[in-house]
Every structure is written in C-alpha cells, then in structure tokens.
C-alpha positions as a LaTeX table, in Angstrom:
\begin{tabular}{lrrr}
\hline
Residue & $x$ (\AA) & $y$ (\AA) & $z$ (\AA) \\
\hline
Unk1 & $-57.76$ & 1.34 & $-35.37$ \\
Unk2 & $-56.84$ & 4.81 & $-34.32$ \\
Unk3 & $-57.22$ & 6.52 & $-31.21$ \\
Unk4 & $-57.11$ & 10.46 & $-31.05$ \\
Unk5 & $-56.97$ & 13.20 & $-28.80$ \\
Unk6 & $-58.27$ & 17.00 & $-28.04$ \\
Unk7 & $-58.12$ & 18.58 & $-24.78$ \\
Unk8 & $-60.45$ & 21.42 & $-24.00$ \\
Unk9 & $-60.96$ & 22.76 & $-21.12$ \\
Unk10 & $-59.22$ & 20.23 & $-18.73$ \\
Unk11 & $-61.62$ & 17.76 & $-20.42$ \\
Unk12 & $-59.89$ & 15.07 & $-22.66$ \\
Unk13 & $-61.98$ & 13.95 & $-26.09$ \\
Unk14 & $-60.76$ & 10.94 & $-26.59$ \\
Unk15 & $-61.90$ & 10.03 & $-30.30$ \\
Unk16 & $-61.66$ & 6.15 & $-31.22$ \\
Unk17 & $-61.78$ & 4.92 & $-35.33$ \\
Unk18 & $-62.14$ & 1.52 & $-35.31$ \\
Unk19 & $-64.13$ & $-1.75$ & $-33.32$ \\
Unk20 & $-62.94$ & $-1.60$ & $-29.59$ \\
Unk21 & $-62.83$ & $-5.52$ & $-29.17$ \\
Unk22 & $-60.92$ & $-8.06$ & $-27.67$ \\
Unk23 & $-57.95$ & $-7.50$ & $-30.75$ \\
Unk24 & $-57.71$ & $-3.86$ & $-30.24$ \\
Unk25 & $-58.78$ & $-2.92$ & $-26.39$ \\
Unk26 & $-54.98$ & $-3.46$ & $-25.10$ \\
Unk27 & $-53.57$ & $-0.65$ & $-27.51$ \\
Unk28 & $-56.76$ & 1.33 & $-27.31$ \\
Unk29 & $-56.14$ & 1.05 & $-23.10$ \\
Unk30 & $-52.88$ & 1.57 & $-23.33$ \\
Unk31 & $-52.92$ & 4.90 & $-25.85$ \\
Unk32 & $-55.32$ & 6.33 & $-23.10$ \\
Unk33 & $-53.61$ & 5.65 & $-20.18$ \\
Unk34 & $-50.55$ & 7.20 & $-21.39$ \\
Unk35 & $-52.96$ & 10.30 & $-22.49$ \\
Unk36 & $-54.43$ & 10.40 & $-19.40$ \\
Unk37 & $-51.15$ & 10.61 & $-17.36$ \\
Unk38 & $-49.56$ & 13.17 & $-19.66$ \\
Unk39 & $-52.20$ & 15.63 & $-19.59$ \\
Unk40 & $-54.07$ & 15.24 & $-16.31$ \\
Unk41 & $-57.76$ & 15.61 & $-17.53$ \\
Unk42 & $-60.19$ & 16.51 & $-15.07$ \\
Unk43 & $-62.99$ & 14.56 & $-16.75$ \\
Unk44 & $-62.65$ & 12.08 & $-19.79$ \\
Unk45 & $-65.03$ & 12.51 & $-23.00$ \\
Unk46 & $-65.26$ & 9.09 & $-25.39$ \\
Unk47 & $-66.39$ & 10.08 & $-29.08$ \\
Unk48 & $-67.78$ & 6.82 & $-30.61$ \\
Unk49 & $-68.75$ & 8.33 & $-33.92$ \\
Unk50 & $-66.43$ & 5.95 & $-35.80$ \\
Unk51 & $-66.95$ & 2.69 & $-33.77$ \\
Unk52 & $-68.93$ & 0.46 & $-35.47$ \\
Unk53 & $-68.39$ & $-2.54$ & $-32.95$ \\
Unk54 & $-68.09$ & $-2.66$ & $-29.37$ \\
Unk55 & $-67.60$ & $-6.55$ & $-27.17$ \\
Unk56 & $-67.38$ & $-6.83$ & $-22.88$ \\
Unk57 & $-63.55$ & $-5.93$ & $-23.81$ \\
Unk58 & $-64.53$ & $-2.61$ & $-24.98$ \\
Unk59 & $-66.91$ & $-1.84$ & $-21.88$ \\
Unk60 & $-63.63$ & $-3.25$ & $-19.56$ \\
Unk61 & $-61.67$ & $-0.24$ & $-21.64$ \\
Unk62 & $-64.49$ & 2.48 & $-20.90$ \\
Unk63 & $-65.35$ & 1.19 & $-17.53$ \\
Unk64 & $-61.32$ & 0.85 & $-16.64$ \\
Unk65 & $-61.13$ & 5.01 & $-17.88$ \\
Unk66 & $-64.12$ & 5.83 & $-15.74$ \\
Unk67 & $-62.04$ & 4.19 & $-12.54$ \\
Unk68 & $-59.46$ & 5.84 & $-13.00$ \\
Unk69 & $-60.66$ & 9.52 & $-13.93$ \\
Unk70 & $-63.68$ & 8.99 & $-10.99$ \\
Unk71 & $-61.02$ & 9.04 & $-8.30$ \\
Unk72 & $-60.96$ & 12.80 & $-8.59$ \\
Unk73 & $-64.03$ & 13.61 & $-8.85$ \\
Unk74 & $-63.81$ & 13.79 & $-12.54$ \\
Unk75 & $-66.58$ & 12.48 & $-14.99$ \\
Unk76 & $-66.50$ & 9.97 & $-17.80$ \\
Unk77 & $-69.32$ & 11.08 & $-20.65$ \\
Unk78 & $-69.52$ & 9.46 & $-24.47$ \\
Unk79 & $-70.65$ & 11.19 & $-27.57$ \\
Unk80 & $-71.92$ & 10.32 & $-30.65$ \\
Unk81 & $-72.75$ & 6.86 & $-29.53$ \\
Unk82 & $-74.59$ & 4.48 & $-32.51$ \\
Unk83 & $-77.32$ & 2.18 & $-31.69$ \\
Unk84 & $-75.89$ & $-0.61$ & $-31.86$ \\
Unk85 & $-73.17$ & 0.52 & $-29.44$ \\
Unk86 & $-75.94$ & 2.37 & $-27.32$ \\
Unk87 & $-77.46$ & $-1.22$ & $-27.23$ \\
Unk88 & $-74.17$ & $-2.88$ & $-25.16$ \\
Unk89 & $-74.37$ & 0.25 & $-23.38$ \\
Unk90 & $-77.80$ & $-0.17$ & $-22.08$ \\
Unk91 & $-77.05$ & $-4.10$ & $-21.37$ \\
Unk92 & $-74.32$ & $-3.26$ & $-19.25$ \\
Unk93 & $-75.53$ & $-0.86$ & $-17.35$ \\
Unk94 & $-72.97$ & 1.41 & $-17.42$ \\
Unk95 & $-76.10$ & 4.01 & $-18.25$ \\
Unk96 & $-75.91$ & 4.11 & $-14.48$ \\
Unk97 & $-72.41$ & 6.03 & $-14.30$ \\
Unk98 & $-71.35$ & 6.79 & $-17.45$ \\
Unk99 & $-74.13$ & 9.95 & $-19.22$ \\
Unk100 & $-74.47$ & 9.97 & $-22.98$ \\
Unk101 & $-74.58$ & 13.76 & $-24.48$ \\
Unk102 & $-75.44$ & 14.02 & $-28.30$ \\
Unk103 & $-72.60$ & 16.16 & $-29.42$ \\
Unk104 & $-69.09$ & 16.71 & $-27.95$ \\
Unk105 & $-70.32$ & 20.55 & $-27.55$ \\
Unk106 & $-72.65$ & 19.50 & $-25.07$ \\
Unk107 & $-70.46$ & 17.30 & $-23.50$ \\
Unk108 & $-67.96$ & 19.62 & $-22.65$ \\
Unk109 & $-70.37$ & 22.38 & $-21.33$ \\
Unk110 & $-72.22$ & 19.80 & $-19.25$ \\
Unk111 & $-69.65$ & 17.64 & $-17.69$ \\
\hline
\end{tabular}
C-alpha cells in the first residue's frame, strides 16, 4: 500500500495503490491527515485508479477526509473510481456528498 500526493491549485490529489481495508485504513488515515495539515488544501481529490478493494473501513477513511476538509467549505471529489469500488460507493450513499468526476482534469476544474 502506498499513498501519494500532488497539489494543484490548492486542491490535494491524494492517489492511493493498494486495498483501503480494515489492515491498511489507519496508515492510509494517518498519511492524509498529516498531508492535509501540512499543506492546507482547500478541497481534497481521492484517485482510486489503483484500488482494487474497498470495506466500511475504507468509506470511514473517505468519509473521515470529507469531515474534515467540509468544515471550510472545501469539497471532497474521487477519480478514477472502478466498479466494484463505485458499487460500495453507491451502497453507502456517500453519492450524496461526495461527486465522482472521470478524470483528475475534470476534477480539479470542477471542484
């Protein structure tokens, strides 16, 4: 598992390799918040091209990002999001807050 990072534009990309699961969400949390507080995004960007797998751990990880970026005013968006992924998404509900965009380009000149 690997978590990366881009900033563009006050928006942070935050690109995740690997399942975000019960074994992994901690670091994956963790690696973001520390992100987050270092550079001061306005809004938050998740790239899920390389996750594969996604439990309720990994929505408490997206959902816990989106609380924390929403207090100001900032927006939470995810890219490249697989089906099966797209299928928790939908579950959850977090369709509702969080917007999918099919490319990070989009993402960034949307959000």
């Amino acid at each position: 598992m690997n978590v990366g990072f881009d900033l563009i534009n006050n928006k942070l990309v935050i690109r995740i390799d690997g399942d975000i699961d019960h074994h992994t969400c901690e670091e994956i949390r963790n690696k973001i918040d520390n992100e987050i507080m270092r550079r001061n995004p306005k809004s938050i960007i998740f790239d899920m091209k390389n996750v594969n797998f996604m439990d309720s751990s990994g929505i408490g990880v997206i959902i816990g990002r989106y609380k924390l970026i929403v207090v100001n005013n900032g927006i939470t968006a995810m890219v490249n999001v697989k089906p099966q992924i797209k299928r928790v998404y939908d579950i959850c509900g977090l369709k509702k807050i969080i917007p999918i965009y099919e490319n990070e380009n989009m993402a960034v000149k949307n959000i």
